[in-house]
C-alpha positions in Angstrom: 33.5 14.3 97.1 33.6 14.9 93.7 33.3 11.5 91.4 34.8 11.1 87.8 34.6 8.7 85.3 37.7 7.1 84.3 37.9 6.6 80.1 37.5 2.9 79.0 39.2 1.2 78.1 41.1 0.5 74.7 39.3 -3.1 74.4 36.2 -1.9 75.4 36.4 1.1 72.7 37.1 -1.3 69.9 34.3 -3.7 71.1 32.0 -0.7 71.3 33.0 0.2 67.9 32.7 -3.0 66.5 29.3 -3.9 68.3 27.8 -0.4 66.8 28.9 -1.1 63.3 27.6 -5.0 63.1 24.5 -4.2 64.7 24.4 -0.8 61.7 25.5 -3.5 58.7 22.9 -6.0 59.9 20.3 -2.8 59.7 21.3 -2.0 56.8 21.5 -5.5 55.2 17.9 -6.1 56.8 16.9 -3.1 54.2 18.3 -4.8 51.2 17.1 -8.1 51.9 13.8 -6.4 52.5 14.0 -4.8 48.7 15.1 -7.6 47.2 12.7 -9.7 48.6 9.9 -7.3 47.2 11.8 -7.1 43.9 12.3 -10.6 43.3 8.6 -11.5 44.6 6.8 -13.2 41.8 2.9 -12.1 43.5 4.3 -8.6 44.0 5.3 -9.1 40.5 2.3 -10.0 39.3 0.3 -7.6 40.7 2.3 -4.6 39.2 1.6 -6.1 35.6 -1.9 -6.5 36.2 -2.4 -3.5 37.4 -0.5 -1.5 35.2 -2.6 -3.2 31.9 -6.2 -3.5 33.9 -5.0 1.0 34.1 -4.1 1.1 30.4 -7.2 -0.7 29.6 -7.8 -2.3 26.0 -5.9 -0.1 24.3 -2.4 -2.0 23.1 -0.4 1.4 21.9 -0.9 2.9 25.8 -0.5 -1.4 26.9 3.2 -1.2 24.7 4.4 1.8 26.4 3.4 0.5 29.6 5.6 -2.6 29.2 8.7 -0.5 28.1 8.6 1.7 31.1 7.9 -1.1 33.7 11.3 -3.1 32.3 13.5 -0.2 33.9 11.5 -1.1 37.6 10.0 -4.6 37.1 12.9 -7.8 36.4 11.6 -9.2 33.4 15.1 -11.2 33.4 13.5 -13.4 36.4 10.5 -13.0 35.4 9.8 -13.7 31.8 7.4 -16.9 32.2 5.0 -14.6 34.4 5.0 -11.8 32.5 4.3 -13.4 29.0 1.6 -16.2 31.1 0.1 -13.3 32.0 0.1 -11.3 28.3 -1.6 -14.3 26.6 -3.6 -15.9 29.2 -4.8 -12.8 31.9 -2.7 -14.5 35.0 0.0 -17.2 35.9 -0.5 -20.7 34.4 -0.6 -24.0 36.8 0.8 -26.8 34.9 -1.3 -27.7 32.1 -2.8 -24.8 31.0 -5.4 -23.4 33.8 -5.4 -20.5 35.8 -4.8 -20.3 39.2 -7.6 -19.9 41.1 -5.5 -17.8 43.8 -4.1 -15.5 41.8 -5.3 -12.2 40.4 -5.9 -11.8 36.3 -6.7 -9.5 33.7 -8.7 -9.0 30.9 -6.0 -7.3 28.9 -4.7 -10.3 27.3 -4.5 -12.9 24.1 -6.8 -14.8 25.6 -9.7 -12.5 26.3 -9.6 -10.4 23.0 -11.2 -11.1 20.1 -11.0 -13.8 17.8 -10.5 -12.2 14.7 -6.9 -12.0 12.6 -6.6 -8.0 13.1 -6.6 -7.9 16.8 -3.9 -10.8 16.7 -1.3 -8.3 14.1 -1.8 -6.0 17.3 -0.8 -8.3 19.9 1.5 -9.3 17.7 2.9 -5.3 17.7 3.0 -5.6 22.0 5.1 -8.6 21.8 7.7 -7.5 18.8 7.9 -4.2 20.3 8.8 -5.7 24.0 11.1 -8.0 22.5 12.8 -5.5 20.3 13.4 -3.3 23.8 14.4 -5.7 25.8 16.7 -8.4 23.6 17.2 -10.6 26.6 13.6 -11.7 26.3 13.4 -13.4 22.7 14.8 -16.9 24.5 12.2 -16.4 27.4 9.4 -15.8 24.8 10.6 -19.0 22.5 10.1 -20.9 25.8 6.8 -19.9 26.5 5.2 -20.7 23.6 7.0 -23.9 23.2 5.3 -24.0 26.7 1.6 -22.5 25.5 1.7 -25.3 22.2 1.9 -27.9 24.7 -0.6 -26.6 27.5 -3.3 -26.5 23.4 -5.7 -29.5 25.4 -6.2 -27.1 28.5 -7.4 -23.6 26.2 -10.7 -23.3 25.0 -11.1 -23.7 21.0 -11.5 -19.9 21.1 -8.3 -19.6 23.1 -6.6 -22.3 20.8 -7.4 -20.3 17.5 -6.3 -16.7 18.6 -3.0 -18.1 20.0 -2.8 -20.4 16.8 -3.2 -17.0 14.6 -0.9 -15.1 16.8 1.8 -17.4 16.6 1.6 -17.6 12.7 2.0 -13.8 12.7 4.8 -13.7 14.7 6.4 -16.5 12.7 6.1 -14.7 9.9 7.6 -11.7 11.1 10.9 -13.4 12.4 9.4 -12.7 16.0 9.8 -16.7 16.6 11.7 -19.3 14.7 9.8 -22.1 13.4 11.6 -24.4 15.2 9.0 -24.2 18.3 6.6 -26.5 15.7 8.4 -29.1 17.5 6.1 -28.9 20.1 2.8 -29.5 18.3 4.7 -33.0 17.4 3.4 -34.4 21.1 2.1 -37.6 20.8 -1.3 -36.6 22.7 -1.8 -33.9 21.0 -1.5 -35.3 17.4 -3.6 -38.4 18.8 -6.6 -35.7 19.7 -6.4 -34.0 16.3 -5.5 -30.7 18.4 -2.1 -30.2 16.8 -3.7 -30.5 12.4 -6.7 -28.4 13.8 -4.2 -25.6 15.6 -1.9 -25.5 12.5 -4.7 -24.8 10.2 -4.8 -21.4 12.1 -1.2 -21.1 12.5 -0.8 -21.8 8.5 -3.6 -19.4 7.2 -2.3 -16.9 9.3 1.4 -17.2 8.7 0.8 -17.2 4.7 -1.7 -14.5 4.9 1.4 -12.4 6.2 3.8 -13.6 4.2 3.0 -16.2 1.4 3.7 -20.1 1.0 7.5 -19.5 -0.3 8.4 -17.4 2.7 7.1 -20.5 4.8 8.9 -23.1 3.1 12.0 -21.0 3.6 11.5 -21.0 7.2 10.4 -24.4 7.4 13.5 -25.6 5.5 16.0 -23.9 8.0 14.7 -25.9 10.4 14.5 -29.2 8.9 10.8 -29.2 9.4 9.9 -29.2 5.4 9.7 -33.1 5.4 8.2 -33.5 9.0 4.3 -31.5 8.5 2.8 -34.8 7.7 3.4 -35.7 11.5 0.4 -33.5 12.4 -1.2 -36.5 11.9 -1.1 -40.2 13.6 0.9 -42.7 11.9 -2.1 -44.2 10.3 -2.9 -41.1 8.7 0.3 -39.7 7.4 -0.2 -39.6 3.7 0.5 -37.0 1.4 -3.8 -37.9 0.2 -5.1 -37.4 3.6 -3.4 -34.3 4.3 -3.8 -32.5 1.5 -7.3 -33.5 1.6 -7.6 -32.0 5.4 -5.7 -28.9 4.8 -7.4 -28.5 1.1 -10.9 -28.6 2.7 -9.3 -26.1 5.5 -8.7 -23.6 2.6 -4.9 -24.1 2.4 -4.4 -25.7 -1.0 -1.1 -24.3 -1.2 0.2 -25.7 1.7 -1.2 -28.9 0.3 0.7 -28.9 -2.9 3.8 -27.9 -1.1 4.1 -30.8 1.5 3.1 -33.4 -2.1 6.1 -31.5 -3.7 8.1 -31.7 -0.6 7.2 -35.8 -1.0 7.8 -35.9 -4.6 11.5 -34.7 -4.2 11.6 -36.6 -1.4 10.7 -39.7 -3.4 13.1 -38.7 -6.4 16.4 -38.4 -3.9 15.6 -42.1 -2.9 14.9 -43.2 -6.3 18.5 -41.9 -7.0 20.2 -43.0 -4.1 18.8 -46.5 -5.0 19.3 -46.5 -8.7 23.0 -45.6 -7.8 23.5 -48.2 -5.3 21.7 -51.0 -7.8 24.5 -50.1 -10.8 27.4 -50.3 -8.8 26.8 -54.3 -7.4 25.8 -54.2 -11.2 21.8 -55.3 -10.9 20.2 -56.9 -14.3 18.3 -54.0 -16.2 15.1 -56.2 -16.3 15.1 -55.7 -12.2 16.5 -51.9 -12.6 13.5 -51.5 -14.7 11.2 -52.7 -12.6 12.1 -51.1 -9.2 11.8 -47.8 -11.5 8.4 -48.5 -13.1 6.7 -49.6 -9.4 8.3 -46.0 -8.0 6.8 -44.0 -11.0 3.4 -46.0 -10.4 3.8 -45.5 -6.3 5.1 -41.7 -5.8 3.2 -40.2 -9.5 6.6 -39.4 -11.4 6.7 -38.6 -14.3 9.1 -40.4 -17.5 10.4 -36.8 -17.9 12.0 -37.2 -14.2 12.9 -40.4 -14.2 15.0 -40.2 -17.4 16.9 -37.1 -15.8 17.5 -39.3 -13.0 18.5 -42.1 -14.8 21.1 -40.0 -16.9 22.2 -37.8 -13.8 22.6 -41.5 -12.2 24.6 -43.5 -14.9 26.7 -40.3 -15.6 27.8 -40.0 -11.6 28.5 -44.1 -11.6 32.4 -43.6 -13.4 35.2 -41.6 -12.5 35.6 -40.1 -16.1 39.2 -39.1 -17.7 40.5 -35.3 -17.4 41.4 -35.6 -20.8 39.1 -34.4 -23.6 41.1 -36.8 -26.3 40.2 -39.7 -23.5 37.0 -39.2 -22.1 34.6 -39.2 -25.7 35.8 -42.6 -26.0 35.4 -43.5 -22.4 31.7 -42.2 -22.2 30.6 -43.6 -25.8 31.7 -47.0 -24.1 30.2 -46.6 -20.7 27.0 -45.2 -22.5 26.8 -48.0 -24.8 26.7 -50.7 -22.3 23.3 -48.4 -20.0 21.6 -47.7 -23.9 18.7 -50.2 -22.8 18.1 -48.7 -19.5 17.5 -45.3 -21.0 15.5 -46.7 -23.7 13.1 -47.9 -21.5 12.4 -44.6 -20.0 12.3 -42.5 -23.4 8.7 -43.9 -24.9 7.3 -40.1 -25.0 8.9 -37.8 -27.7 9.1 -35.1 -24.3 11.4 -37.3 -22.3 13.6 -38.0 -25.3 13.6 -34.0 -25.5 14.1 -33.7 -21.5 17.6 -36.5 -22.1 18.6 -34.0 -24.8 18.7 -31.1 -22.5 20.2 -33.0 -19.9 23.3 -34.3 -22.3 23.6 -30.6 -23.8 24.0 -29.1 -20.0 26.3 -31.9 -18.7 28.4 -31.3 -21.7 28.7 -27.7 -21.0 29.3 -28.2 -17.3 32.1 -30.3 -17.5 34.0 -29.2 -20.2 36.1 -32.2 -20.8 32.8 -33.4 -22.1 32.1 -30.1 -24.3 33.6 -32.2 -27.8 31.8 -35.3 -27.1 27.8 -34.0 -27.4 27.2 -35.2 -30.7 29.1 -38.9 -30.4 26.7 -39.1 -27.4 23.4 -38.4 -29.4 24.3 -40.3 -32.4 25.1 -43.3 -30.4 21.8 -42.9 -28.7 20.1 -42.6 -31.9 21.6 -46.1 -33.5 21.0 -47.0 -30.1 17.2 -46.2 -30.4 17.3 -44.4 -27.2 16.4 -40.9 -29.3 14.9 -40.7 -32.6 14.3 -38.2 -35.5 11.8 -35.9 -34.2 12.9 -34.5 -30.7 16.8 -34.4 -32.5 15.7 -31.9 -35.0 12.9 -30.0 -32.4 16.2 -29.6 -30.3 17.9 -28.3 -33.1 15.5 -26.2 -34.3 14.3 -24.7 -31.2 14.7 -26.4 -28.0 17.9 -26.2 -27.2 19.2 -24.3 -24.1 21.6 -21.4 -24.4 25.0 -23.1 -22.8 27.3 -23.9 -25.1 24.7 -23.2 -28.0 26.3 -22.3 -31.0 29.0 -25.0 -30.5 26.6 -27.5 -29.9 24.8 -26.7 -33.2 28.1 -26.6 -35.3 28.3 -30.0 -34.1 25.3 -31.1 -35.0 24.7 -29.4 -38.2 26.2 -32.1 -40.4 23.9 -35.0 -38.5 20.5 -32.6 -38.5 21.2 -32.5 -42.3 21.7 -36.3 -42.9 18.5 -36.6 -40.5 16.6 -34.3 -42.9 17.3 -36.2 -46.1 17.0 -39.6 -44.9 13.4 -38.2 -43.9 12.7 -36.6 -47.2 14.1 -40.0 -48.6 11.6 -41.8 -46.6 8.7 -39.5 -47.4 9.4 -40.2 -51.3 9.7 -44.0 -51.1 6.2 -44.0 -49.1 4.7 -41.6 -52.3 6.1 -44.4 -54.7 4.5 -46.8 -52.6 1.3 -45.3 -52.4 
């Protein structure tokens, strides 16, 4: 008897079809899972860096090209916080600033280099030339040292000063944005004195790539100009006790810039104030005052203050568009504020510096351009100027706007100024 086997059936075909390619899928998802898991591994991760630098040894040109190659195998997306942890500090950082025990490290890093300015600018070269590669990792690397400035109490002073030096470099070559500074503003870290001692290092190294103009630029972008005194704890933030810290540290410049930074700091307010004091119409006698204990308090000088005084009376009235209007309207308004300017012009120099200031408003608002010589010889009867710094101006320190019309307009005044000198000079002869 000869047995056959019937063909299945059209449900059990499809079932067998169905069975075969789920159980095939799974296999094959099993495989990627398996990748991914071995990709996206942060120990497996790990490993591969440290490896690959503890191969290419201390030498950062053979450590750069390493790091380009591994980006097209390794995710630095993911993995940004590892890879930089372990390019400044040899391995992964636990909270705080220690390394794990657990984990594998290398000596092919920041951290374990030397501490000298030279082997920082080549660091410095690893990380710009990483960053320029792979764009994506400028954010990661602004994290992580926002993240390394606030781990400062758990490095060694070693590790503090080449991370300190390595930051200023890369400041200075656009690498980071000055903005991360904000960090070193922690209120245990100030408290400790780690955040004045770490930006000595930052500072020295930062203008010793660039110089003190370039940091003030970069400073200013980031409204961090007026905020350097908060190195220090509230007790301690005057403009004497830093620029005697930072002086003694070697950085003089950065010293006379933050007392610069407080002396226009000190002028804006002096303004803002004088303004508001005219307009609910103060007595002089207290306007006065105020000035003088500023001037004694923030070291301004008379020269200053009479530019602020004029810039300050001159911005308290909305003046007439028309030229036939406004001499008459300022010779008024000017009258009235005579004894406020007189008090500030007892040196011949600010007399001179009020001079200027009149000549240059005059030719920047050209309504105003017909009115320069009302102006000074009401100030003169006034007693506000007086004969010498009138004819110095005239003869020599004058500025360039709106020169020749200026002097045309004077010429007639400097001449009756001359004589009544002369005049004076004879009568004392007589006398004698």
């Amino acid at each position: 008897m000869v047995a056959f086997c019937l063909p299945p059936a059209e449900e059990e075909v499809v079932f067998f079809r169905e069975h075969s390619l789920h159980v095939l899928t799974g296999f094959q998802q099993t495989l990627v899972f398996s990748d991914e898991k071995e990709r996206f591994d942060p120990t497996q991760f790990q490993d591969c860096i440290i490896q690959g630098l503890t191969e290419t040894g201390t030498d950062l040109e053979a450590v750069a090209k390493f790091l380009d190659a591994s980006g097209a195998k390794l995710d630095y997306r993911r993995y940004a916080e590892t890879l930089f942890d372990i390019l400044v500090a040899g391995g992964m950082l636990a909270p705080g600033g220690t390394l794990a025990d657990d984990m594998t490290r290398t000596d092919v890093c920041v951290f374990a280099a030397q501490e000298d300015l030279e082997t920082m600018q080549a660091f410095a070269q690893v990380f710009n030339k990483l960053i320029r590669r792979y764009k994506y990792l400028e954010k990661g690397f602004e994290d992580e040292v926002k993240k390394l400035l606030l781990f400062l109490k758990g490095f060694s002073e070693s590790e503090r000063n080449k991370l300190a030096m390595l930051t200023g470099i890369l400041l200075a070559n656009g690498t980071l944005n000055a903005s991360i500074l904000n960090s070193l503003y922690n209120e245990n870290l100030v408290k400790e004195g780690v955040s004045a001692a770490f930006a000595v290092k930052l500072f020295k190294s930062w203008i010793n790539e660039k110089d003190i103009n370039a940091v003030a630029v970069s400073l200013r972008k980031v409204n961090m100009d007026n905020r350097l005194m908060e190195l220090f704890p509230a007790n301690k933030q005057s403009v004497e006790h830093f620029s005697k810290y930072f002086t003694e540290a070697g950085l003089k410049e950065l010293s006379e810039y933050v007392r610069n930074q407080q002396t226009i700091g000190a002028r804006k307010e002096l303004q803002k104030e004088l303004q508001e004091q005219m307009s609910r119409g103060d007595p002089f006698k207290d306007i006065i005052l105020y000035v003088k204990e500023e001037m004694k308090k923030n070291n301004i000088s008379e020269q200053t203050v009479i530019a602020i005084i004029w810039s300050s009376v001159m911005s308290t009235v909305e003046w007439n568009k028309k030229e036939e209007l406004v001499a008459e309207q300022a010779i008024k308004h000017l009258k009235q504020y005579s004894p406020l300017l007189a008090a500030f012009t007892t040196q011949g120099q600010s007399e001179l510096t009020l001079l200027l200031k009149i000549q240059e408003y005059c030719y920047d608002n050209i309504h105003f351009m017909k009115a320069f010589q009302k102006i000074v010889v009401l100030f003169y009867k006034a007693e506000v100027l007086s004969e010498e710094p009138i004819l110095k101006w005239y003869k020599d320190a004058h500025l360039a706007k709106g020169k020749s019309v200026f002097l045309e307009q004077m010429k007639k005044f400097v001449e009756w100024l001359k004589n009544a000198e002369e005049e004076s000079e004879s009568e004392a002869e007589e006398g004698d």
